[in-house]
Each structure stands twice: as C-alpha cells, then as structure tokens.
C-alpha positions as CSV (number, residue, x, y, z in Angstrom):
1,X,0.0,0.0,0.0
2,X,1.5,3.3,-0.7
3,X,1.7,6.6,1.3
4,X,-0.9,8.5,-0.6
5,X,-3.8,5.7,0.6
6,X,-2.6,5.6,4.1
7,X,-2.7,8.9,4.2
8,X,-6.6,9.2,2.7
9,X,-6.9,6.0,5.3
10,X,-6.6,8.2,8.4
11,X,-7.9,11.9,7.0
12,X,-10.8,9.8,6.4
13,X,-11.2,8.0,9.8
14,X,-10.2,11.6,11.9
15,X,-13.4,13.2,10.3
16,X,-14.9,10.1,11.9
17,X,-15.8,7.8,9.3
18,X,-16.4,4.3,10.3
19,X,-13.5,1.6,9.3
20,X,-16.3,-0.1,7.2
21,X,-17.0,2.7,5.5
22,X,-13.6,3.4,4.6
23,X,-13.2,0.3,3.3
24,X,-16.0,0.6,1.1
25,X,-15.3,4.2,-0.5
26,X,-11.7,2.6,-1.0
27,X,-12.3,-0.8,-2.1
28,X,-9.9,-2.3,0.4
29,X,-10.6,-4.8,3.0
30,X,-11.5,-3.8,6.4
31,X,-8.8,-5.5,7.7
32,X,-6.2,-3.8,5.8
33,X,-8.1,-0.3,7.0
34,X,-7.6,-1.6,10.8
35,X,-4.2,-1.8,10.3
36,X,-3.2,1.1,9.1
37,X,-5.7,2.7,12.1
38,X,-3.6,0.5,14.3
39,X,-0.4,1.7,13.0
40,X,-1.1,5.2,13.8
41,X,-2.0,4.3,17.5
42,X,1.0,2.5,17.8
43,X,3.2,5.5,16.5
44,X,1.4,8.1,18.5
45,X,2.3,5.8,21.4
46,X,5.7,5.9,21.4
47,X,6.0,9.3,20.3
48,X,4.1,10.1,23.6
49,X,6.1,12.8,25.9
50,X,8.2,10.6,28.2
51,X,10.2,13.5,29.7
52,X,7.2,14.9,30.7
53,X,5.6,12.1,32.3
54,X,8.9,10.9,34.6
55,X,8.6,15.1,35.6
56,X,5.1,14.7,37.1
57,X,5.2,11.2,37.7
58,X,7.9,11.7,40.9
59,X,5.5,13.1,43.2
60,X,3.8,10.0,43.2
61,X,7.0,7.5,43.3
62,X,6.5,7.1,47.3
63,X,2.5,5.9,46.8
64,X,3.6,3.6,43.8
65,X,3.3,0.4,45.9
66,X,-0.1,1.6,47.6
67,X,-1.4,2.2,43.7
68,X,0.1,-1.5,42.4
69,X,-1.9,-3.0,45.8
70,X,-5.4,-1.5,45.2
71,X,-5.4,-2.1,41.2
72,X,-4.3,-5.9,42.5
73,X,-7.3,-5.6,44.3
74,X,-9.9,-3.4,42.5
75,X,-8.8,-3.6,38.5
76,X,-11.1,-1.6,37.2
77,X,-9.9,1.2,39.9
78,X,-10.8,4.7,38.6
79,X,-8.6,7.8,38.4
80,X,-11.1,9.4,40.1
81,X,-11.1,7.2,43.2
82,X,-7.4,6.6,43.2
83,X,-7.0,10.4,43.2
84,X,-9.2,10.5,46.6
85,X,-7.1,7.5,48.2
86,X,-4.1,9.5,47.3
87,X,-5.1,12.9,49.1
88,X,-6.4,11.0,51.9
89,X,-2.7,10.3,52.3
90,X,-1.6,13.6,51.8
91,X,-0.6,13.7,48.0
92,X,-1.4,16.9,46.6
93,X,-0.6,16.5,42.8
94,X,-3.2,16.9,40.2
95,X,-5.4,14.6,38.3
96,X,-4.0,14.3,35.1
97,X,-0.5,12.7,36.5
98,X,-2.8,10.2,38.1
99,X,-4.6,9.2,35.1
100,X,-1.4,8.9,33.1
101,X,0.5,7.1,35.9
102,X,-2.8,4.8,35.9
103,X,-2.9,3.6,32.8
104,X,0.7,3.0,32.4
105,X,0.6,0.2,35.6
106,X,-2.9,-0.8,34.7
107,X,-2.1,-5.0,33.5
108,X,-3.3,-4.4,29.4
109,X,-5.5,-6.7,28.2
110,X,-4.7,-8.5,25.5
111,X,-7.6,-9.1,22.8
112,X,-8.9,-12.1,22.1
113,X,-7.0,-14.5,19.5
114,X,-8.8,-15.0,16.4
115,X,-8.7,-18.3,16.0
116,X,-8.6,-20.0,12.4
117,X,-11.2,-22.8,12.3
118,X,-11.9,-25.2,9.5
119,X,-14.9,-26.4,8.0
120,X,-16.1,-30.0,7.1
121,X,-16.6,-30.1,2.8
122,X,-19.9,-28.5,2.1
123,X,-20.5,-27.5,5.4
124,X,-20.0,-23.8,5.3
125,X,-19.4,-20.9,2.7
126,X,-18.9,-17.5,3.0
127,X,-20.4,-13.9,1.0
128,X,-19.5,-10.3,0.9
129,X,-19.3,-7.2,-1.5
130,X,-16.8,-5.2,-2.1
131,X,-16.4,-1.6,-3.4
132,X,-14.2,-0.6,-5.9
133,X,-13.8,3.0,-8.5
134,X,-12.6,1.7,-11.4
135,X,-11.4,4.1,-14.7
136,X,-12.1,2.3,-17.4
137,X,-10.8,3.4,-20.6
138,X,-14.4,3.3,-22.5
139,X,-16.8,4.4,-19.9
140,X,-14.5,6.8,-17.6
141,X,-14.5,6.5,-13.9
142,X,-17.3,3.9,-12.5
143,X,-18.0,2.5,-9.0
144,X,-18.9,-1.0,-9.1
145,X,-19.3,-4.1,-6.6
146,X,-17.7,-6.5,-6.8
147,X,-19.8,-10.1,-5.5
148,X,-17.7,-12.9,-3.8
149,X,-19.2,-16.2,-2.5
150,X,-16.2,-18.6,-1.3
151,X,-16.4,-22.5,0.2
152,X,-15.0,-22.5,3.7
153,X,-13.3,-25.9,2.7
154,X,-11.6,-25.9,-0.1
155,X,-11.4,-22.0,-0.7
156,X,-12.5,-21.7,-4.4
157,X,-14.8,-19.0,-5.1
158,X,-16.3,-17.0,-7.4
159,X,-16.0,-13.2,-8.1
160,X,-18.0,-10.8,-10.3
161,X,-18.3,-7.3,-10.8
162,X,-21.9,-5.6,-10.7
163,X,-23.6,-2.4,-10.7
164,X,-26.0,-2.9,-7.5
165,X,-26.1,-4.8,-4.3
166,X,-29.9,-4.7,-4.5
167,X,-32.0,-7.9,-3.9
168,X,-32.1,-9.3,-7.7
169,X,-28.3,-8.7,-8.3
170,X,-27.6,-10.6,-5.3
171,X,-29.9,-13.5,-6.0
172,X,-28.9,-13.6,-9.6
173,X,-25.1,-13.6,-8.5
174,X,-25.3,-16.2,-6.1
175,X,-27.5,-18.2,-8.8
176,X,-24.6,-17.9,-11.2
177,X,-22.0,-18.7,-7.7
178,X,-24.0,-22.3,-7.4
179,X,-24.1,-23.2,-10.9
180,X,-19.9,-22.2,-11.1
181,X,-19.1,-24.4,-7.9
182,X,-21.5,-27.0,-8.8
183,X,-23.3,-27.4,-5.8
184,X,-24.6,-25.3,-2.4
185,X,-23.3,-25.2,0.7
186,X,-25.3,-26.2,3.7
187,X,-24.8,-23.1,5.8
188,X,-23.4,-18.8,4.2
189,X,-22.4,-16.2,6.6
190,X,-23.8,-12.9,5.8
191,X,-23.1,-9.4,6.7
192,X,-25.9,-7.5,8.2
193,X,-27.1,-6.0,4.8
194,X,-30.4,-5.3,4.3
195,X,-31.2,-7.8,1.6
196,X,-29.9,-10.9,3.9
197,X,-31.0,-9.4,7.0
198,X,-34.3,-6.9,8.0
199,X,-33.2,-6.2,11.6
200,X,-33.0,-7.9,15.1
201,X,-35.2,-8.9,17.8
202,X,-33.7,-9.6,21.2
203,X,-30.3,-9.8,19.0
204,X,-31.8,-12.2,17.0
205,X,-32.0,-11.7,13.5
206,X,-35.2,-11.3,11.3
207,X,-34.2,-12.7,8.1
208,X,-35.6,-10.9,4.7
209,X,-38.5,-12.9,3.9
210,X,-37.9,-13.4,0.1
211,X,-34.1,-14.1,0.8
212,X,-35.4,-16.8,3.3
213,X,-37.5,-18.4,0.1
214,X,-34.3,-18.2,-2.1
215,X,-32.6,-19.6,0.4
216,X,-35.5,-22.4,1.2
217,X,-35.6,-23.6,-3.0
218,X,-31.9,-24.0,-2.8
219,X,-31.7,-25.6,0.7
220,X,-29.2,-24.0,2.5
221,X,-29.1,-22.1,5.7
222,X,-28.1,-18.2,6.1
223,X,-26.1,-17.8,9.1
224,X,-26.2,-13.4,9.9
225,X,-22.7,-12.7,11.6
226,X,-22.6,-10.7,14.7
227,X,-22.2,-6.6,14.1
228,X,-18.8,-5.1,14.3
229,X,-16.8,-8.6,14.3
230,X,-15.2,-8.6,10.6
231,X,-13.2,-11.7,11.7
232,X,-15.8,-14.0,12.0
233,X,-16.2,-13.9,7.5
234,X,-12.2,-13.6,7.3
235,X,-12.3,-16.2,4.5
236,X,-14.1,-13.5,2.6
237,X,-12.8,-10.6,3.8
238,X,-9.4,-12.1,3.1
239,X,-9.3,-12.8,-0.7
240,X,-10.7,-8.7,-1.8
241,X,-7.0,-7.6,-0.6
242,X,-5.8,-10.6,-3.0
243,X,-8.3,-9.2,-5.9
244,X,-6.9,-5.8,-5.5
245,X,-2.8,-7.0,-5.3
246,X,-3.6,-9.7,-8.3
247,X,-6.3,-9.1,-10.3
248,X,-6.8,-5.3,-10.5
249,X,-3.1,-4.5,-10.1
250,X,-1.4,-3.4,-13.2
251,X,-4.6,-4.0,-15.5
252,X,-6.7,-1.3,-17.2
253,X,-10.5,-2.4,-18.0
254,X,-12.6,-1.0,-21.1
255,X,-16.0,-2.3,-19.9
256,X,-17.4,-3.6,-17.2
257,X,-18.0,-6.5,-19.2
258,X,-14.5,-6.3,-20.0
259,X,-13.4,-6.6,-16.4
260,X,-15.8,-9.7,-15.6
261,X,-14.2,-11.5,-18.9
262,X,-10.8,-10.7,-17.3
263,X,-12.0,-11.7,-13.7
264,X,-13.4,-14.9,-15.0
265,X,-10.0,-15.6,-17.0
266,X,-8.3,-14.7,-13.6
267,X,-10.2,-17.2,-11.3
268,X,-9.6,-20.3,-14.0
269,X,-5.9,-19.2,-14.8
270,X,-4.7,-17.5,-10.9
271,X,-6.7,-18.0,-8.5
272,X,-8.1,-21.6,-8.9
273,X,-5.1,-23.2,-9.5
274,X,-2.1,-21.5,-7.1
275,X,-0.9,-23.1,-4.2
276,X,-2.3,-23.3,-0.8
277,X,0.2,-23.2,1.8
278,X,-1.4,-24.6,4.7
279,X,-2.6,-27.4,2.4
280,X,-0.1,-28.1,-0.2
281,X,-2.7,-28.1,-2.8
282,X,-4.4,-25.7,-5.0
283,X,-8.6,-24.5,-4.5
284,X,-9.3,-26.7,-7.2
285,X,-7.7,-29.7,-6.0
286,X,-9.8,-29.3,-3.0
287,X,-13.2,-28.3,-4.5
288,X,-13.3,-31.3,-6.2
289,X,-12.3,-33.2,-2.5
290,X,-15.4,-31.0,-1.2
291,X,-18.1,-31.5,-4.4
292,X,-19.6,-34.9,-3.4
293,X,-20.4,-32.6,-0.2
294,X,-22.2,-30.0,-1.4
295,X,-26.4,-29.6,-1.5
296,X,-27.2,-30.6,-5.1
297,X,-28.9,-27.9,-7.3
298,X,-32.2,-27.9,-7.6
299,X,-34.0,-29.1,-11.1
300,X,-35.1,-25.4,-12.1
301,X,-32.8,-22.1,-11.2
302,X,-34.8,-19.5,-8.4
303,X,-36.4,-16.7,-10.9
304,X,-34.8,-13.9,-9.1
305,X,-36.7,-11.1,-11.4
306,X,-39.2,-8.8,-10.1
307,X,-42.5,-8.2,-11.1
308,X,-43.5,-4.7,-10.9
309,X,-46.4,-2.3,-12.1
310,X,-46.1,0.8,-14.6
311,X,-48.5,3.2,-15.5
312,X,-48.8,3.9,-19.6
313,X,-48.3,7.8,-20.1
314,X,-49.8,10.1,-22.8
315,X,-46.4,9.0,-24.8
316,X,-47.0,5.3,-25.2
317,X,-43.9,4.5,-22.3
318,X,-43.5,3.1,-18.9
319,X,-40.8,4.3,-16.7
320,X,-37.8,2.2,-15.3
321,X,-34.6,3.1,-14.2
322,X,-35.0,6.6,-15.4
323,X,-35.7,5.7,-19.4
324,X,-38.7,4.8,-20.6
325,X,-40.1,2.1,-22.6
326,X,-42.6,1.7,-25.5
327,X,-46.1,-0.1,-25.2
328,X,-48.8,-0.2,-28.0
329,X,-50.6,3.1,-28.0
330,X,-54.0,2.0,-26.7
331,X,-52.1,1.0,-23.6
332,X,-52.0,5.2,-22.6
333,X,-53.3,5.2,-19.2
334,X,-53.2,1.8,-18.0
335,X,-51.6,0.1,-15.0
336,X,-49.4,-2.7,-16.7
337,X,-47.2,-5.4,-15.5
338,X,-43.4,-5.6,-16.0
339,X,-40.5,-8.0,-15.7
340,X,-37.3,-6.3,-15.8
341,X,-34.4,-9.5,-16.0
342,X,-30.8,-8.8,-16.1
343,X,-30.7,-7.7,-20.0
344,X,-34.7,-7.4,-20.7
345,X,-37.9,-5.6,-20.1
346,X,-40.8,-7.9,-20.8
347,X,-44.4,-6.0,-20.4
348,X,-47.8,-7.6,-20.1
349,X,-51.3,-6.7,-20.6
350,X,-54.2,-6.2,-17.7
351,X,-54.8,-10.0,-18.6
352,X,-51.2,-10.8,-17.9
353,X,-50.0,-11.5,-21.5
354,X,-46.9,-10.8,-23.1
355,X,-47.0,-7.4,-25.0
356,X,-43.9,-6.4,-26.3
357,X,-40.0,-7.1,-25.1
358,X,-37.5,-4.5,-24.6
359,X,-33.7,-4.4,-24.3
360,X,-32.7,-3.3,-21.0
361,X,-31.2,0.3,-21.4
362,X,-27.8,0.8,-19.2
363,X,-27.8,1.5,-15.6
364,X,-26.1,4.4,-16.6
365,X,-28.2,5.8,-19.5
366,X,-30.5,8.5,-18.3
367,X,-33.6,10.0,-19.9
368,X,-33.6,7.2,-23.1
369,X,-36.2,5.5,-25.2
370,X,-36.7,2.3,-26.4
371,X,-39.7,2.6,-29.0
372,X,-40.8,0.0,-31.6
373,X,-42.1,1.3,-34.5
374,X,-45.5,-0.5,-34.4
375,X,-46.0,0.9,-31.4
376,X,-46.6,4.2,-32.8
377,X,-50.6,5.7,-33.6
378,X,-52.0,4.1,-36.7
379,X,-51.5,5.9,-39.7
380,X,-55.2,5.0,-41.1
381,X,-57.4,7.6,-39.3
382,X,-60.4,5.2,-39.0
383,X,-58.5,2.4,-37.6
384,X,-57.1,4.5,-35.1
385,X,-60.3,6.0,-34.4
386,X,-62.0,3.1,-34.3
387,X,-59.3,2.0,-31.2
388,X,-59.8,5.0,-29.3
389,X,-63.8,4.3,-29.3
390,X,-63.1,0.6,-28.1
391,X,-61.3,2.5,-24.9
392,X,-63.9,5.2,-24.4
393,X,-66.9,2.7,-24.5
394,X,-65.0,0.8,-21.6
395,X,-65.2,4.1,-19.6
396,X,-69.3,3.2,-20.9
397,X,-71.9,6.0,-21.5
398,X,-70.2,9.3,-20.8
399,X,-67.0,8.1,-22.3
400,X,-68.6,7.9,-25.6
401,X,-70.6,10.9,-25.6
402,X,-67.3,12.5,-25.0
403,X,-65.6,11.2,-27.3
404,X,-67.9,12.0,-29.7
405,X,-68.2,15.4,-29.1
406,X,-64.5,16.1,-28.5
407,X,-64.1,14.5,-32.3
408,X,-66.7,16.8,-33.8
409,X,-65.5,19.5,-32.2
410,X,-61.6,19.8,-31.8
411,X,-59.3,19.9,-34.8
412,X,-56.6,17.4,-33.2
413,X,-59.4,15.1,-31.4
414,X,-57.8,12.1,-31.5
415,X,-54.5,13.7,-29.7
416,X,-56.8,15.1,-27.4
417,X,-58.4,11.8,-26.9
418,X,-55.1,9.9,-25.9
419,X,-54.4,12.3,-23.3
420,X,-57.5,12.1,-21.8
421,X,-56.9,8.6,-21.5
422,X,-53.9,8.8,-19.9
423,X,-55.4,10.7,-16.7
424,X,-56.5,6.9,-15.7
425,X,-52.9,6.9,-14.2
426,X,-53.6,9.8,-12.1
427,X,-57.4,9.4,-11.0
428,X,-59.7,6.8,-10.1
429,X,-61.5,5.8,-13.2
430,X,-65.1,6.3,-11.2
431,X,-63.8,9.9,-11.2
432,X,-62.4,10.3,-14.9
433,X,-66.2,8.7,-15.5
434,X,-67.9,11.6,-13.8
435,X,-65.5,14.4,-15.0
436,X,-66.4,13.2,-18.5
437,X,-70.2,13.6,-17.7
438,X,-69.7,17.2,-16.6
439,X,-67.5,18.1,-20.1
440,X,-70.5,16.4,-21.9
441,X,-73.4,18.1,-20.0
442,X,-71.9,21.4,-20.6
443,X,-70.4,21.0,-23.9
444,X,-66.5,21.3,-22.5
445,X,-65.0,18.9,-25.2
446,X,-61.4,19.1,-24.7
447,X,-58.4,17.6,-22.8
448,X,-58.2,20.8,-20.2
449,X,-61.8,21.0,-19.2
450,X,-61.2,17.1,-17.9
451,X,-58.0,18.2,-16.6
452,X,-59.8,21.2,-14.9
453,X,-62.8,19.3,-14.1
454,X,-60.6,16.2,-11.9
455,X,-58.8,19.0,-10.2
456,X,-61.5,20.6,-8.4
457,X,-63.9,17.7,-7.8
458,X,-61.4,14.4,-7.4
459,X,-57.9,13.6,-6.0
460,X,-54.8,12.1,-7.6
461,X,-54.8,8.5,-6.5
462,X,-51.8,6.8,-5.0
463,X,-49.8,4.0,-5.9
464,X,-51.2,1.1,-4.0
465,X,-55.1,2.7,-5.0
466,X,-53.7,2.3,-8.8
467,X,-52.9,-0.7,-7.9
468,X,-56.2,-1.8,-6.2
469,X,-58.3,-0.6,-8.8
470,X,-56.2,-2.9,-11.2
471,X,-56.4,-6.2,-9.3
472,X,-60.5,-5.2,-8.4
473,X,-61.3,-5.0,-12.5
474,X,-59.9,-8.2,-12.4
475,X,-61.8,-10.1,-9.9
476,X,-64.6,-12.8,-10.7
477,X,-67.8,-11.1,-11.8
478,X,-70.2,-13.1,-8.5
479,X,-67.4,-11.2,-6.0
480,X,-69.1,-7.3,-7.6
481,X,-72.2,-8.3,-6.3
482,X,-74.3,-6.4,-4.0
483,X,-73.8,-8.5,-0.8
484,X,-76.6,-9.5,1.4
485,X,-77.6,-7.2,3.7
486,X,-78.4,-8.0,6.9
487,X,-81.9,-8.0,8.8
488,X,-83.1,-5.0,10.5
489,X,-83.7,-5.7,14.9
490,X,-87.1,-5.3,14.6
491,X,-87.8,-8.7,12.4
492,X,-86.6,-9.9,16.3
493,X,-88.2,-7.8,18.2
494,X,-91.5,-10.7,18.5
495,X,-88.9,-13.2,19.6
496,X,-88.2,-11.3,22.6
497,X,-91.8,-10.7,23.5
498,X,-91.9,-14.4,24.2
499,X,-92.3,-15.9,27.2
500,X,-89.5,-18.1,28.3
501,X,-90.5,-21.5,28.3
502,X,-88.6,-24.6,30.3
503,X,-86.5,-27.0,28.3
504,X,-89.0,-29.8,28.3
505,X,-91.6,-27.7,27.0
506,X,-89.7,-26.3,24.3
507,X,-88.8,-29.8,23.1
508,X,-92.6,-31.0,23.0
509,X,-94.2,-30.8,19.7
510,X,-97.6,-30.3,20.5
511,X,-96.9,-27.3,22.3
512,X,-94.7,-25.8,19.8
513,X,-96.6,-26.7,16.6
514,X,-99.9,-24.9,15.4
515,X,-103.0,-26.5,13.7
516,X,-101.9,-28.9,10.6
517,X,-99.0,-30.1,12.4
518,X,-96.4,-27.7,10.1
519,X,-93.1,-26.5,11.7
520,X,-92.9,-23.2,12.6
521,X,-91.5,-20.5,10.3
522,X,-88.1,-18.8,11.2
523,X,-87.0,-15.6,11.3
C-alpha cells in the first residue's frame, strides 16, 4: 500500500468515518483499514512525551506500591477514586498525572485471538461485497461491486463485478455462484445488509422474507454474523485484498464487461489453480475433495426477477430506471405489468400476457427510449379512431358521448383523446367517469376541461389505489355483487316478546306446533 492511501486512510477515519466505511469508499478490505488505524496508534504511542511524564510522575513514586496494591485488588480502579485515596494520604498532585501514571501500571488486556477454524466439505461458505472506483478506458471513472461467494473448505470462489447490491443482483449472482461451484453449501455467513437481513429482535436476526425463500428452493441455511466482528467472515474478507494486489493490479478495464471477462480468466488461470500453503494443494484440488459434499442444485434455477407495475403515459412508455419504454398506443393510461431481468424488459397486458419485449437500457443511460415502430398511432385515421372508441366505451356511457363530441368538435381530437386517457394513471376511473359527464353536460370537449374538471372535484390516487383498482377489474364477476344485507332488529323484536319456556316444553311438539301439524316459520 502506498503513502498516498494511508494517508486518505486516516484523513478519512479523523473526520470520523467508520472503518467499514472506509473500506467501502476505497475498495480495500476492512482489515487492511484496521491496520493502518492501528499503525497510527501505535506510532502516537511511542512518540508520547516521556520526559514529561517521569517530571510529574515523581510526586507520586512514594504511593507507587499503595497504587500496584489497590489495582491488585480493585482492576477496574478509577482515576477518580485513586485520586481520593491519594489525598487522603496527603498527595497533593493533580489529576491528570494520576490518570497517566494509571494507565501506564494498569495490566493491558490483550484481545482475544482469532482463531482460524476449518470447516467440514460443504459445510459452510462465505459472501461479501466489495467496493471498488474503477477508470475504465471506454466508460470513464465507475463505482462498481464487486460479488464474492467462497467454500469454507476448499477456498475456491467466485467473483464478479456488478452495478447494485440490490435484492435481484444478489440473488442472480449467487445463482450464477452455485451453478460455477457446482453445488450449495449447507450453511453462508452474511453481513448485516439489508437484503440478507431486516433487523434484530432480542439480537436475534429477522431474516428478509424473500431471501429466506431463495434460500428455502436451494436448501441452505443463512447464518447473519454478529455486528462489528469482521473476523468472524475472514475467508471472505481475506481474498478482496488478493483481488486488489492480483487481479486489478497493473490491468486497465474497457467495460465492465471487460473486467468480468478478465475476472473470469483470472479465477480459472490465478486463482483456482495457485498453491495453498497450509494445504499443499491448490482451490481446485480441494473443491473437487469437497463437491460430493455439497447440497445438489435444484432441477429449475430460483427466478430472481421482479414483477413490478407501470403506469402507460400520454407517450405510449413506462418508466424504469429513469428511461422509458414503449407499449402499443391504446395502452395510454393503463396500469401494466413488467419483468425487468438482467438484460430485458418484458411488459404484459391487464390479462397478464406478453405485450412487447425491450432491451434493458444501461444503468447508466438517463432519460432514453426504447420505441418499436408498431407501437406508434395508426397511420389510417379510421382504424385509429376506431381504437380509441373501443377504450372510451369501456369508460361506458359518458365516455362515448365525450368522445364524440371532443371529435366533432376539436381539430386534433384524437391527440386530445389519448391524453385524456392517460389521466387513468392519475385518477380513479369512477372519477375520470364523472368528469367526462360534466364536459359532456356542458359542452367542454377538450383535454383541459377534464383536466380542470378532476382538479377541483377528485384527487390524484396513489400508488397502492392504482394498484387496487387494477387487481379489483380483475376479480370474478359473482365477488361485484351487492352483498346481502343483513336483517333490520325489529324482524326480532316478537322473539323477545316471548315468554321463556322450560326446556322440556320447548322440546314437545304439540306445544310448539300450530293446527296442521307444520313446523314453525323462522325468522
């Protein structure tokens, strides 16, 4: 490590950043970052003003022995109350050469040895991320992740460079980590990041429920590692300072795809095959020791994708990521589904079939389109009308009336028309209904007299409403009916005005039955 990152190291940790953190921002190991922390304490020790101390330490040279008795007897003596023995007995130094004099007979503690443990084959394996800025030579200066799953046994692991830690990048990666070790391990240690882990209860953790049913399809178990003890995940934490000395040392990247082709190459050609020391064979001598061990995969791979819902705008897109996407024009306004994979974005209808497939724009594109051509407004005028009245009838009486009028009487109707449409997104379609009424009752054919009309009489609806008012058009027709109501109290009322009878009169037919021998009604 050179001068110039130890330096950033501690001007980094004095404006009170957190180790982790500074490992992070500079892609190094939290380890390493200790170190150097370490390093500085250390050297700030013995640079410590020993003149001075001998100076102010003398007054106290004739209690020395009383001070080595009462921390034999009370270690965790105070300054405080070793300064009120002392005066007792006539010292009349100050504080601060008690402290000092304190801590320098106080027995140090030594911390606890971290002790190296091995794993059986396929018992155990270990995940982290690492941060790294990267300048590659096509795409400039990037920050990207880098994903690292590793066997406890046999230490062969697999490494790849993303743009996210969210939930579907890590499920993907550790997808693509089975299928490149050939097999699962029973048990992963986990940081506490949010994806693994949602929080703790009476320091125990709550697991993320969907990362628990990855984890259940595959059949291991995620072990969360206790805060603030990097040692515990040292096989992990370990190999990132090898990545940065080996892999990224004296390379330059083009791509990110670039660097994943050269980090793959690295892991088959470097990493796999060197020497382990404490084993006298190499990672891949040992994996295949430890494969017959590992949790099989499973028949079909975990789809890791997520579903989501869009809103159609006037322009015939859904939003992800910041670009948008294209959808057939007499979409405009509806709440549609979307799969978004690692290089695709498939959308789907209302009745959940497959509309139209995009390629996934860059994480790092911004304010982009992705529009298929036959997505675009018909060119033949009645077609295209005769689309835009299949929508309005859905929206039934008033829709068409409107739509009606607002062809007859606006030059650019059918623009108009499309954008009225695509208020669904904003309102409740029970209030587009009635706005339309009110334009038709008073003759206000046009896109801003709805637009008017919804601002004064309705309110925007939220997300989850959107939503609701999705899944409820979709429901069986029986579940829209009016329910049964129930029966008023005084249909009751006469069974109250009875007078109680004993249980063997109530049970005795010819009391209870009238003339012709038929059962009584009930209420």
């Amino acid at each position: 490590m050179n001068e110039q990152k130890r330096n950033e190291i501690i001007s980094r940790w004095r404006a009170d950043a957190s180790i982790r953190q500074i490992a992070r921002d500079l892609g190094l190991a939290r380890n390493t970052v200790s170190k150097v922390v370490a390093q500085v304490h250390a050297q700030r020790a013995s640079d410590a003003d020993e003149p001075r101390v001998r100076r102010r330490s003398r007054q106290l040279d004739p209690y020395e022995s009383m001070v080595q008795e009462l921390l034999a007897r009370y270690p965790e003596l105070t300054a405080v109350r070793l300064l009120e023995e002392l005066r007792q007995r006539g010292f009349r130094g100050g504080y601060t050469m008690v402290r000092q004099r304190l801590a320098e007979l106080r027995p140090k503690s030594a911390p606890a040895p971290v002790i190296r443990f091995e794993t059986a084959p396929g018992a155990q394996a270990q995940m982290d991320y690492a941060v790294h800025d990267i300048d590659f030579t096509a795409e400039g200066r990037r920050r990207v992740s880098l994903f690292s799953y590793i066997l406890g046994h046999s230490r062969r692991q697999y490494l790849r460079f993303v743009e996210s830690q969210d939930m579907a990048t890590t499920l993907n990666e550790h997808v693509r980590a089975f299928a490149h070790l050939g097999g699962v391990a029973a048990t992963c240690l986990y940081d506490n990041m949010k994806v693994v882990v949602t929080g703790y209860e009476n320091d125990v953790p709550i697991y993320n429920p969907r990362f628990l049913a990855f984890a259940t399809h595959y059949g291991f178990r995620p072990v969360a590692c206790r805060p603030r003890r990097p040692q515990t995940k040292g096989k992990v934490e370990r190999p990132f300072f090898y990545v940065e000395t080996s892999l990224l040392n004296g390379r330059s990247f083009e791509t990110l795809n670039h660097l994943n082709e050269i980090t793959a190459w690295w892991l088959a050609n470097v990493a796999d095959v060197r020497e382990l020391r404490q084993f006298g064979k190499t990672p891949l001598q040992l994996h295949q020791e430890e494969l017959p061990h590992l949790i099989p995969l499973p028949a079909q791979p975990y789809d890791v994708w997520p579903v989501i819902y869009r809103v159609v705008n006037v322009d015939r897109l859904i939003s992800y990521g910041r670009n948008g996407y294209s959808v057939p024009w007499r979409y405009i306004g509806s709440t549609l589904p979307v799969r978004v994979t690692e290089t695709e974005v498939v959308i789907y209808s209302p009745q959940v079939e497959e509309i139209t497939r995009h390629v996934l724009l860059p994480a790092t594109a911004t304010g982009q389109r992705s529009v298929h051509k036959e997505h675009c407004p018909s060119e033949d005028a009645r077609h295209r009308q005769a689309q835009l009245e299949e929508r309005f009838v859905e929206l039934g009486e008033a829709g068409r009336r409107f739509l009606e009028g607002l062809l007859r009487t606006q030059r650019y109707g059918k623009d108009q028309a499309q954008r009225v449409l695509a208020l669904l997104g904003s309102y409740t379609r029970q209030d587009l209904i009635a706005a339309l009424e009110r334009a038709a009752r008073y003759g206000a054919y046009s896109h801003a007299a709805v637009e008017r009309i919804l601002s004064v009489q309705a309110q925007p609806k939220s997300t989850l409403e959107s939503l609701a008012e999705h899944e409820r058009r979709h429901l069986p027709p029986w579940l829209d009916e009016e329910p049964v109501s129930p029966r008023p109290t005084s249909d009751y009322q006469p069974l109250c005005d009875q007078e109680p009878t004993d249980h063997a009169e109530a049970t005795d037919p010819s009391d209870d039955a009238p003339a012709g021998g038929a059962a009584p009604e009930g209420p």
